[in-house]
Residue, then its C-alpha position, 0 to 999 in steps of 0.5 A: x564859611x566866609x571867605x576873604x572875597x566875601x569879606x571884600x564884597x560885603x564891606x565894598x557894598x556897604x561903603x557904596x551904601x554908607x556913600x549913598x545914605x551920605x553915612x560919615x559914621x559908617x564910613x569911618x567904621x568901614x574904614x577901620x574894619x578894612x584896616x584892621x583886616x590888613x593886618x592878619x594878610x601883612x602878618x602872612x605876607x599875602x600882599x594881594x589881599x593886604x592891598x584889596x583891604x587897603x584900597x577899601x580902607x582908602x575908599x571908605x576913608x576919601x568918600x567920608x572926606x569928601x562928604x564932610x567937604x561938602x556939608x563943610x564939616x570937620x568932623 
């Protein structure tokens, strides 16, 4: 069975990927998969897994922006 760390470590790891590959799709996805897993720990006041999932929407969503920064896109 997943846990929420295994949730956490696998979505962080394919960021790293998705950053590495230069990947803006799977960056946005990641981005909204971490948001919506926000939600469930808003709903049941667990603040510290609500954070975690925040601080990887965060990630995924500043690594895409600074990918499209330097192609000079604005998708």
């Amino acid at each position: 069975m997943l846990t929420i760390q295994d949730m956490h470590d696998s979505i962080a790891g394919a960021i790293e990927r998705a950053k590495k590959s230069q990947n803006t799709a799977d960056l946005s996805e990641l981005q909204q998969l971490a948001g919506y897993l926000m939600r469930p720990a808003h709903l049941n006041d667990d603040k510290d897994t609500e954070y975690r999932f925040r601080v990887l929407a965060a990630s995924a969503a500043n690594t895409r922006e600074a990918i499209l920064r330097q192609r000079g896109d604005d998708e």
